[in-house]
FIPAMAR-687758 format. One record per atom (N, C-alpha, C): residue in one letter; x, y, z. Coordinates in steps of 0.05 Angstrom, whole numbers, plus 32768, in hexadecimal, padded with zeros to 4 digits. Layout:
N
AXYZ...
***
This chain:
197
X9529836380A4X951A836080BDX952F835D80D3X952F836E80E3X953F83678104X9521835E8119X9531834B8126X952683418142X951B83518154X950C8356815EX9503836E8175X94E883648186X94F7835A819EX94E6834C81ADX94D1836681B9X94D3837C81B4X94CD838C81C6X94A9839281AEX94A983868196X948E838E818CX948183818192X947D8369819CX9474834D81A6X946F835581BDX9464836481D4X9462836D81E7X947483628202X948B836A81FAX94A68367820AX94AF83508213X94BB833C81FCX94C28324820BX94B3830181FCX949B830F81ECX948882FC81EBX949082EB81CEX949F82FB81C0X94B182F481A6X94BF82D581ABX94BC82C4819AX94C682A9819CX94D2829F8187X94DA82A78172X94E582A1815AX94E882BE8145X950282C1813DX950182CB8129X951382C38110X950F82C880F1X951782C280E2X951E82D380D4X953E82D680C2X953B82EE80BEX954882EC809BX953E82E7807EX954782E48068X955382BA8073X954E82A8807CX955F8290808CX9558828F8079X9572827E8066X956F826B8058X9577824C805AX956E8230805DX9573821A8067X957B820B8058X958A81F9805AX959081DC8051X95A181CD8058X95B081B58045X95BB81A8805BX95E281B08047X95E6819A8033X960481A38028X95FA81BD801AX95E381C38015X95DC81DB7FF9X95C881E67FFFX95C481FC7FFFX95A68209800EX959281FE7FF6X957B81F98011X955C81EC8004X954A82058002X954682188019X952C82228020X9532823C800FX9522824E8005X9526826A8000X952E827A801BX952F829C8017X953E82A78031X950F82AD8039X951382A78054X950582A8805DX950082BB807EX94F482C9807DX94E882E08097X94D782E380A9X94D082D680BEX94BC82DD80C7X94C282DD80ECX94B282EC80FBX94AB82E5811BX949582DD8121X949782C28131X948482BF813FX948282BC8158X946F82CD816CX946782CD8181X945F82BB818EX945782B681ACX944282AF81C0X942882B181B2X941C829A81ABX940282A081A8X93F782AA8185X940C82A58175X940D82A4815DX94108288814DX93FB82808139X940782688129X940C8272810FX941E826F810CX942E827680E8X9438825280DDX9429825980C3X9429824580AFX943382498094X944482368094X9453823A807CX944E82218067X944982358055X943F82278036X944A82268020X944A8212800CX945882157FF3X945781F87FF0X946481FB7FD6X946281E57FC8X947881CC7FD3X947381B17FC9X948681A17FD1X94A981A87FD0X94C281A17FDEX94D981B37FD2X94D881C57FD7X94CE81DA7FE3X94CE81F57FE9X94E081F78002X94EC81E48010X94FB81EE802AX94E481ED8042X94CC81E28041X94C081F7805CX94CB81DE8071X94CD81C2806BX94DF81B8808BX94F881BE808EX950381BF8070X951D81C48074X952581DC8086X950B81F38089X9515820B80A0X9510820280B7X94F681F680B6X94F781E680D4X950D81D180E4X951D81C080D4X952F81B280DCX954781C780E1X954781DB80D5X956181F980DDX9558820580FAX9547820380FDX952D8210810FX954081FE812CX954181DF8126X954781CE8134X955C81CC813AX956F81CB8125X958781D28132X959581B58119X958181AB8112X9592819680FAX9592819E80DEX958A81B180D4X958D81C080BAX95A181D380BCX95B381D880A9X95C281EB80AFX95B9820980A6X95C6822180AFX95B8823580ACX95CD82438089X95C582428074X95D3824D806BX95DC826A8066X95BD827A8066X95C7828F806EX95AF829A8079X95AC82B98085X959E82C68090X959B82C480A8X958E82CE80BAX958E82C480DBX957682BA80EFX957E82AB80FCX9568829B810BX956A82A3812FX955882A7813DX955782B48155X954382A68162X95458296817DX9535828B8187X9534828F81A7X951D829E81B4X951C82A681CBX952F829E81E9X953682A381F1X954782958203X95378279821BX95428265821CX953582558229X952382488225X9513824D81FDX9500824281F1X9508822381F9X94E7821C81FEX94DD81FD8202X94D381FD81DEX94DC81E881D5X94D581E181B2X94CA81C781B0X94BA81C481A0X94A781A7819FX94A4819C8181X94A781878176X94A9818E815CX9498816E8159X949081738141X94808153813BX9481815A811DX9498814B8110X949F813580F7X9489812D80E7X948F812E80D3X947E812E80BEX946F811280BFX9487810180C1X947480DD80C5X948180DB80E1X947580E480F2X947E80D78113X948580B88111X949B80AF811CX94A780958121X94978088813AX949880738132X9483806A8149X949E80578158X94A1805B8178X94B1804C8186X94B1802C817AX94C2801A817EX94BD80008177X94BE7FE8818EX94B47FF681A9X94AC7FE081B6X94927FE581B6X94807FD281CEX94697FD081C1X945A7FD981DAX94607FF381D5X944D800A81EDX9436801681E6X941D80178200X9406802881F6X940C804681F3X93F4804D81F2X93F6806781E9X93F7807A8202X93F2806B821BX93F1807C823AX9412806F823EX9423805E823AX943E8058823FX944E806B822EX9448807B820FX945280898208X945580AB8216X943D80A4821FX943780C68230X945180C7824BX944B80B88259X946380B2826CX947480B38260X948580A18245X949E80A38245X94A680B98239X949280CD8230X949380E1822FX94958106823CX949080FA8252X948A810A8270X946A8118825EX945781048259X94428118825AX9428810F8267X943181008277X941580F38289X940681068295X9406811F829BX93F1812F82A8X93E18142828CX93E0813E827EX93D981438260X93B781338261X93A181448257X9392813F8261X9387813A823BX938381218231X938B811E8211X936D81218206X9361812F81F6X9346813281EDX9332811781EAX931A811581ECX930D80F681E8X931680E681CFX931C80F281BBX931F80E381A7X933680D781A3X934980E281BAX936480D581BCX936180C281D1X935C80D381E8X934D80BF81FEX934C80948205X9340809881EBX9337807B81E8X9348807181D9X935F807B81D1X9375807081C6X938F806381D0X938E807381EDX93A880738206X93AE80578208X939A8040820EX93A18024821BX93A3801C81FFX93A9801D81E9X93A9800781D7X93CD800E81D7X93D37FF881CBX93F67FF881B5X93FA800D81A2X940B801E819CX940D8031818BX940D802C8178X941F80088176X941C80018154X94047FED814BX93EE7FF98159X93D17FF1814DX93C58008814FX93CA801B814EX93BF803F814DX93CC803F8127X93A880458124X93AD8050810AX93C4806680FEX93D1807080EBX93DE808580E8X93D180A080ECX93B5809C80EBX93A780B780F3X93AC80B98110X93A180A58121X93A880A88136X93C280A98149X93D5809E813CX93F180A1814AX93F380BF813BX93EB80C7812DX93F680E5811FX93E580F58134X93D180F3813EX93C2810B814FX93CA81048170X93D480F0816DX93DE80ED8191X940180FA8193X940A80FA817CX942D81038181X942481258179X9413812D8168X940681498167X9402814F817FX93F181438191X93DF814581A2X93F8815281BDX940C813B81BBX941C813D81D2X9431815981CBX9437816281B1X9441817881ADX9439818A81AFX9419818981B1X941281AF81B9X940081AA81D4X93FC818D81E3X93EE819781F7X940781988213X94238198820BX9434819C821AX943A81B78226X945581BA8230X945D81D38237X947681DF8224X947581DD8211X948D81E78201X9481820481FDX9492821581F4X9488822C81EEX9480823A81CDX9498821F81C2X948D822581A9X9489820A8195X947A81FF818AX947381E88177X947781E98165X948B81D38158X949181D9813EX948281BA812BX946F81C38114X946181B1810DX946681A680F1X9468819480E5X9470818E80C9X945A817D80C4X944A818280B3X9431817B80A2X9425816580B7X9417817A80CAX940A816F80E5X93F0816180DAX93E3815F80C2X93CA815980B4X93CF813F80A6X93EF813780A9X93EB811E8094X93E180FD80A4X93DA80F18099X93CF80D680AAX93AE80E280B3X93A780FA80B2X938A810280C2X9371810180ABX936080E880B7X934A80F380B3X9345811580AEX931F811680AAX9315813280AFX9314813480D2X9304811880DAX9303811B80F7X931B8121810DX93258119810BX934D8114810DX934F813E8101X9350813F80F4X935B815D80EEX934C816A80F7X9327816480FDX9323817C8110X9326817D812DX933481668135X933A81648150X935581748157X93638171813EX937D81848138X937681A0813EX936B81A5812FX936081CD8126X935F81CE8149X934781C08150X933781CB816DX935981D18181X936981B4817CX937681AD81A1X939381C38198X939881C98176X93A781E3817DX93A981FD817EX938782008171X937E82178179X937D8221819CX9373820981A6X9372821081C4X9383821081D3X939D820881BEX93C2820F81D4X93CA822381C6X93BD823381B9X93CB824581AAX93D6826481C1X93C9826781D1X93C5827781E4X93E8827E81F3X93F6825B81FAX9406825A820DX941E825A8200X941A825781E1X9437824E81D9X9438825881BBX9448825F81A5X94468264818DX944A824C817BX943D824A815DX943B822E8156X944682308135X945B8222812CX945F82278115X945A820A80FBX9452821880F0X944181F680E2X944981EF80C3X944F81E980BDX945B81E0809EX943681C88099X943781D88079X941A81CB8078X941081CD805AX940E81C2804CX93FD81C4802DX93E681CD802FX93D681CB803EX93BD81C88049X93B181E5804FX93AB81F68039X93A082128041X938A8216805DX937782088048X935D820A805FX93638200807CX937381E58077X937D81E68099X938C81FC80A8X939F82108099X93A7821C80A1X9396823480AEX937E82398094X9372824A8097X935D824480B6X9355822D80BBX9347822B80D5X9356823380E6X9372823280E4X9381823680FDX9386825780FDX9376826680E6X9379828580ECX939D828580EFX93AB827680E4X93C9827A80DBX93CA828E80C4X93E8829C80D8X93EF82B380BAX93FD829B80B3X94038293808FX94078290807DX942382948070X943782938073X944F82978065X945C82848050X94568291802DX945E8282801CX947C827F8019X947982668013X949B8254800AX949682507FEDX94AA82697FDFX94AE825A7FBFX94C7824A7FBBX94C4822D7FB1X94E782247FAEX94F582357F9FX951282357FABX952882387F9EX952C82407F80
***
């Protein structure tokens, strides 16, 4: 596979991958291929061990690349939300995180909503997991990088997920590490299997 921003209708290309293989002293991930666009969510699946954060942390710039090649649009804005998001340890609400985040004009769905004035560390793990989700794709990055965005979620909690990234899907391309077929499948994600090593 070569890079060719020009099939993506000139420019709109935001990631490419090309055979990358990842890890850190010893490669983890198999060689892996794919582009994704503006307005594309690609989800990557496989079994536990399979490398799929380990490409995302290469993705990032803290995995190393062992081999194959990685290509990332010029001037990409990147957003990424961690498998168990760390919760700050002073003792801020959930509207003091938005600020210290620059995301106060973020307009956060009702079910988050009523979460803003409390302490973060009395926000369930469902709910601190859909407000650090929340702030990764209702931002301005251009591309989201997601690592098992479903864990800590309720059903209610995950379909608040499906809906708020389906409806950023438009502005930015979204790449999601996920066990979770059917979730993937709501999100009308192409699918890219990870066999380990």
């Amino acid at each position: 596979m070569t890079c060719d921003a020009s099939r993506h209708g000139g420019g709109a290309l935001l990631l490419c991958l090309d055979e990358l293989v990842a890890g850190y002293d010893r490669p983890l991930s198999p060689p892996c291929s794919l582009e994704l666009a503006r307005g594309e969510i690609v989800g990557l699946h496989g079994p536990n061990g399979a490398g799929k954060s380990t490409l995302l942390a290469a993705i990032l710039g803290s995995a190393r690349r062992h081999a194959g090649a990685l290509w990332l649009a010029a001037g990409l804005r990147l957003r990424h939300l961690a498998q168990n998001p760390q919760r700050p340890q002073a003792p801020v609400s959930g509207r003091e995180l938005l600020a210290w985040l620059d995301a106060r004009a973020l307009t956060p769905p009702p079910r988050l909503a009523a979460c803003l004035g409390r302490r973060i560390d009395r926000l369930s793990g469902g709910e601190y997991q859909l407000l650090c989700l929340w702030i990764c794709i209702a931002g301005d990055a251009d591309l989201v990088l997601l690592d098992e965005p479903t864990n800590h979620l309720d059903q209610t909690h995950v379909d608040v997920a499906v809906e708020e990234i389906t409806t950023a899907r438009e502005r930015r391309g979204v790449l999601i590490v996920s066990h979770d077929r059917v979730f993937l499948r709501r999100l009308d994600a192409r699918v890219v299997e990870m066999v380990p090593r």
